[in-house]
N, C-alpha and C positions, 0 to 999 in steps of 0.2 A: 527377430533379431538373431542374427547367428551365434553361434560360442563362440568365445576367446577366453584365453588364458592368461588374459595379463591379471595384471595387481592394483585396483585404481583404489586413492582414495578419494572417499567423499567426505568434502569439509560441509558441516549442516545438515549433516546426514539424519540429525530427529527433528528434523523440519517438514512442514507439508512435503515438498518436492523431495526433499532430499532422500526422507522414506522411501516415496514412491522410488526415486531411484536407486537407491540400495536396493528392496528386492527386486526390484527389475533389472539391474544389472549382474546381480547374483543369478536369477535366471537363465542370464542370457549367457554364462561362462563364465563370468570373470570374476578374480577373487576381492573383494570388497572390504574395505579396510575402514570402519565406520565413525568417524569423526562429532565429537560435538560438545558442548559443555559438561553435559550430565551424561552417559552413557551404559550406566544402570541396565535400562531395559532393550537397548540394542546388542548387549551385550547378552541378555535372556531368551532375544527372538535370534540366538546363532551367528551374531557377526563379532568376525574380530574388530576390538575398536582400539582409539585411540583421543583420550581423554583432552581435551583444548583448550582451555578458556579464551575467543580471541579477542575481545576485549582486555585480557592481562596483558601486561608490557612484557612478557619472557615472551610470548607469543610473538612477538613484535621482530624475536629476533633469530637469525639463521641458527644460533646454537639451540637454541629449544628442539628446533624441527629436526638435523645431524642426528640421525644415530635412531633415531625413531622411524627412518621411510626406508627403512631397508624393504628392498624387494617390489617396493614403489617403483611400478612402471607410467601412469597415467594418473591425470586428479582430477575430480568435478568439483570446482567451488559453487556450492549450495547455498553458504550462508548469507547472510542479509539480516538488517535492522529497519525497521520502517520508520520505526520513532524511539530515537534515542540521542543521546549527550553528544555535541559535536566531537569529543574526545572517542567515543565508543563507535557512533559511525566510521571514522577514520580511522580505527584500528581495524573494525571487520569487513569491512570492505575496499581496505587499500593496505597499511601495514601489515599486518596480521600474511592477509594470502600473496606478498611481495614475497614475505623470511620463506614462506612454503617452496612459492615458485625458486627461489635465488638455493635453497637446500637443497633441490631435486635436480641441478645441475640443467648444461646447455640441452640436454636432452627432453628435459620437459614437453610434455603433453597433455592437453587434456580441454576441459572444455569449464566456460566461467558461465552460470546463468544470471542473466540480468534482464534488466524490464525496458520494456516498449515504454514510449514518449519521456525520456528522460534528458534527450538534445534540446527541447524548449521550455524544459523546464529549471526552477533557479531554487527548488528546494535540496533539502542541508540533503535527501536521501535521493533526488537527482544526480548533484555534483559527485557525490562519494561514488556515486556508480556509475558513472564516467571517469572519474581517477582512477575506479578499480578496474576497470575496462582498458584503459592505458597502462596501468603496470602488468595485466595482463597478457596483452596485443605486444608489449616491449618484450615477453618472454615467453614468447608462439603460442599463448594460450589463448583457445577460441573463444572470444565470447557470444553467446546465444541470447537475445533477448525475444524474453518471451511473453506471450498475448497474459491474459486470465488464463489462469490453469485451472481443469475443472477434473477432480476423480471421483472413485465408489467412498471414498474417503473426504473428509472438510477440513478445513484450519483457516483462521481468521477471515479475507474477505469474501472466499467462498461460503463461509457457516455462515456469514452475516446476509448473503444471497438465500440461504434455503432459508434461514430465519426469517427473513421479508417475507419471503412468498408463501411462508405459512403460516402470519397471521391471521387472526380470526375479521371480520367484517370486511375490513380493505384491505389491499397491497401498497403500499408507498413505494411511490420511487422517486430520484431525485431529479428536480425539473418535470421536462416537459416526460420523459423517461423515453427519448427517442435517440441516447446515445449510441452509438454504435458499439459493437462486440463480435469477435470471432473466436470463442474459445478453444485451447487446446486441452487435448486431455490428458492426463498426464504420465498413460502408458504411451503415448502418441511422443511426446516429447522426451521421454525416457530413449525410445528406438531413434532419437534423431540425436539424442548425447551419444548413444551408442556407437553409429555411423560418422561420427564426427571424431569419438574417440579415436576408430579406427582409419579415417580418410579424413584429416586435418585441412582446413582453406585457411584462406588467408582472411583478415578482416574482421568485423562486426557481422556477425548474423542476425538475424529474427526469425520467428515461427512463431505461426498462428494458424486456426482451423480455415479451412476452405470457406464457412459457413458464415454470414456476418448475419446478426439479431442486434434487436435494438433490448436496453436495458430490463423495460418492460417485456419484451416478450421472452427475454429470457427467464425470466422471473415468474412469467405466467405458467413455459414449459415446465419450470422445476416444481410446481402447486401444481401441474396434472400427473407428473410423476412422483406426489405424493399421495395422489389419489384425493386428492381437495378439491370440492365444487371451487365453480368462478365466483371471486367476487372484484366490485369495482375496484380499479385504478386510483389510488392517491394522488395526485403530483404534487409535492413538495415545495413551495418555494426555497430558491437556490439560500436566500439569503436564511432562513431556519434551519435550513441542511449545514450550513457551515455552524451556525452556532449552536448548534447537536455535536459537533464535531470537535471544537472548542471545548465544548463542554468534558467532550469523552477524552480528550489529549487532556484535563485536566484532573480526570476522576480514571486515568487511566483503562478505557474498557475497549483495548486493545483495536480492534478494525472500526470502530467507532469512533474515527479520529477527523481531523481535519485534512490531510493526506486523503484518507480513503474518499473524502465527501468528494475533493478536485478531481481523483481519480473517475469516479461516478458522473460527474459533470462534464468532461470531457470525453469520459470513453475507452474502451481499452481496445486498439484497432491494430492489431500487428501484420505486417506485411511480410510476408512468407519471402527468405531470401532463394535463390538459385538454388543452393545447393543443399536448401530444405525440399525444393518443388522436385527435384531431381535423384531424390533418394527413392529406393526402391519402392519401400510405401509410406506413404505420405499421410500426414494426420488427417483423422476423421472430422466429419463435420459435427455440429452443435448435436444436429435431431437424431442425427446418428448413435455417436453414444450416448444422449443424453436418454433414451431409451433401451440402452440396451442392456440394461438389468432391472430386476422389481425393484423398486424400493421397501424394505421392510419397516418394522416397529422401532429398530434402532434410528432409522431414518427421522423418523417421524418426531419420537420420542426428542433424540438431539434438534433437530428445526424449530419443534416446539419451543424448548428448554432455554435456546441459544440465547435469544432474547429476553428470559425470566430471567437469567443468571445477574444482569443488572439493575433488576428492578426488586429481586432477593437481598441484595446490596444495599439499596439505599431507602427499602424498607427494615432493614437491622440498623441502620443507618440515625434512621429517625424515631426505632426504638431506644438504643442508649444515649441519643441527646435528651431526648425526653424522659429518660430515667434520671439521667446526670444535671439537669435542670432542676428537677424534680429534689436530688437529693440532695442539692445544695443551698434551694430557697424555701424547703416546704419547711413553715414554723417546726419546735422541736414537738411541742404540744400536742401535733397532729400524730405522730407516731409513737412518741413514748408513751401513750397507752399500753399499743400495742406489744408491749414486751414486759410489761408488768410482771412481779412475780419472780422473774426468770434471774436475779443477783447482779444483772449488770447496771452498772450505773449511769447516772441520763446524759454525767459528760463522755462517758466512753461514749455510748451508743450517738450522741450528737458526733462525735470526731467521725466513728465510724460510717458513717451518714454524709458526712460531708466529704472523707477520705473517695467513699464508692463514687459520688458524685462525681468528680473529680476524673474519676477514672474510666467512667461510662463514658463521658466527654471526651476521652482520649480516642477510646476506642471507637467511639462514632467519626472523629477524625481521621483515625487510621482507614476508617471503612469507605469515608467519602474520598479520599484521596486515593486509594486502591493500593496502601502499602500493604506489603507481604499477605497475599490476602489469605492465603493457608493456613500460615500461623497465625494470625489474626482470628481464623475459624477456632483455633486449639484453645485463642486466649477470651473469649464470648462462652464457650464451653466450660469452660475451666472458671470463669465468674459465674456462670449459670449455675453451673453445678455448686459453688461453693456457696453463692445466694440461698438456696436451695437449703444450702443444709445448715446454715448457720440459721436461719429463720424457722428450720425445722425444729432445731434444738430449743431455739429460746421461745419461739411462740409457733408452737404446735396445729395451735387453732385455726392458722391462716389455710392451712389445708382443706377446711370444711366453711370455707365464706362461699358466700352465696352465687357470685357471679367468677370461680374460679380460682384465686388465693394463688397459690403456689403450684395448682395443677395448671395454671399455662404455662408453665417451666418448660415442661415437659413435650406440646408441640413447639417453644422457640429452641430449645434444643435439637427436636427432631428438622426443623427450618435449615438451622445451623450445619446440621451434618448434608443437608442437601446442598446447601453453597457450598463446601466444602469442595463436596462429591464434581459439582460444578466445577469449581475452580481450576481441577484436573484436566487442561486439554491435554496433553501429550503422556 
């Protein structure tokens, strides 16, 4: 990519792509204006940002954006929802980046990324991305749809790729796994925003790798560039893949949705436009860069992980139902032994029995449903720990029973801090 000196923003700039394109356009010259909900740590790795929520209604409208793009010469709209409120879809990929475009005046430039096969398709994250592609095209911004993006970097459908292909016995894929794939990679498609920023066409684009693999063998590649013996092929049937998908649109586990299973079933096949083939260099193939760095421990580590992080979940899961069960049918008789001695009395300790109860249930709720799962970690910690010491106080004893007492506190604790640590993609 050559230098330039303009001033682009990127809206979704702490997104998979959007990173990749911040530093890659920082690289390449130009000065980088880093947009996004949370902006904390783009703001730590040297970019100036600018803080958005496009889901809020001020976002929605030309006076938010006035007075914030000074020196805004060019924009890459980045962001995207896969799965979200028909409210929230249509604010971030149609209202939201309209007020941008209509603020930055007739001069506007810049380029919109958007995804292959979304013309026959009739989901709520199709439609939005053909609307947002029309208020786009209405206000000369290019939009680029693009194949699978694959980097040295992951986030949701790509992690769920290296997570497959690095389970242990089989590999699953969905169907027959003989969909087709041309992946691009996403310094490849970084230098084709670049090229576009600077020599604008007219129309819808696409870009995809030269290389087409079918599901499976993509998945095979990415488990020898983990350095993982072969093992057999799973094929899925279509109809269990979608109800994994159901499943995960309901327990929220992000690229585990029902979206991503139709994506897998059909294929991600992007047809490289004109004026992608045409550019000076043009993206690599799959086996190309899908080799063309080692993979290390972080690799590994995360591929392995990817796929624990939900099964960490709904083993905490099935811990506080079964505590919260526990503490709300087990006669009192069975426990008020246990605190003999200690001054409290049997109806307190019955309220407080039934109170936790009550509230183990909650939190195994929160935890099957996938709300706020961070803080959800703070608040399993914070019961643990306080289980912990309230039991320490009054019956001491439990510490020294036989098959563990109060010392398995202390690995569901240490559990805890790993989902946690998990729950941190970005």
């Amino acid at each position: 990519m050559s230098g330039h000196s303009g001033k682009v923003l990127i809206l979704g700039a702490d997104g998979f792509i959007g990173r990749h394109l911040a530093f890659g356009l920082r690289a390449a010259g130009w000065q980088v204006v880093a947009s996004a909900r949370r902006c904390g740590r783009l703001a730590r790795m040297g970019f100036e940002t600018l803080e958005a929520d496009l889901a809020a209604p001020e976002a929605a409208t030309v006076d938010f954006w006035q007075g914030r793009l000074e020196g805004v010469t060019h924009i890459v709209n980045a962001a995207g929802v896969l799965s979200a409120s028909e409210g929230v879809a249509e604010a971030v990929h149609v209202r939201a980046p309209g007020a941008v475009y209509e603020a930055m005046g007739d001069d506007a430039r810049g380029v919109l990324i958007s995804a292959v096969g979304i013309d026959d398709s009739e989901t709520g994250f199709a439609r939005h991305r053909r609307e947002g592609e029309a208020v786009a095209l209405a206000h000369g911004i290019v939009p680029l749809r693009a194949g699978l993006v694959l980097g040295e970097t992951s986030y949701g459908g790509s992690s769920l790729a290296r997570g497959l292909a690095a389970l242990p016995v089989v590999m699953p894929v969905v169907g027959q796994g003989d969909q087709p794939f041309n992946p691009v990679h996403a310094a490849d498609l970084t230098r084709a925003v670049a090229h576009l920023l600077v020599h604008p066409v007219e129309g819808v684009q696409e870009i995809g790798g030269p290389e087409v693999v079918t599901q499976a063998e993509m998945l095979q590649a990415l488990r020898r560039w983990l350095g993982l013996s072969a093992v057999p092929v799973l094929r899925l049937p279509v109809w269990l893949c979608r109800g994994m998908g159901r499943m995960g649109d309901a327990m929220r586990l992000g690229p585990i949705s029902l979206t991503a299973v139709r994506q897998l079933e059909a294929g991600v096949l992007a047809e490289p436009s004109a004026a992608v083939r045409d550019m000076p260099e043009g993206p690599r193939g799959f086996s190309e860069f899908s080799g063309a760095r080692p993979a290390g421990t972080q690799d590994l580590w995360h591929a392995r992980l990817y796929l624990m992080r939900p099964v960490l979940r709904v083993v905490l899961a099935v811990l506080w139902l079964a505590s919260g069960v526990i503490g709300l049918i087990l006669p009192a008789a069975e426990f008020l032994p246990l605190i003999e001695g200690s001054g409290v009395t049997d109806w307190l300790a019955i309220g407080f029995a039934r109170l936790g109860g009550v509230a183990d249930l909650a939190i195994a709720g929160a935890l099957l449903r996938g709300w706020r799962p961070k803080l959800m970690a703070g608040v399993q910690a914070a019961m643990v720990l306080g289980y912990t010491v309230a039991f320490s106080v009054l019956a001491p004893v439990l510490w020294l029973l036989p098959l563990g007492g109060l010392l398995k506190n202390l690995p569901v604790l240490a559990l805890i801090a790993v989902v946690y640590v998990l729950e941190e993609e970005r």
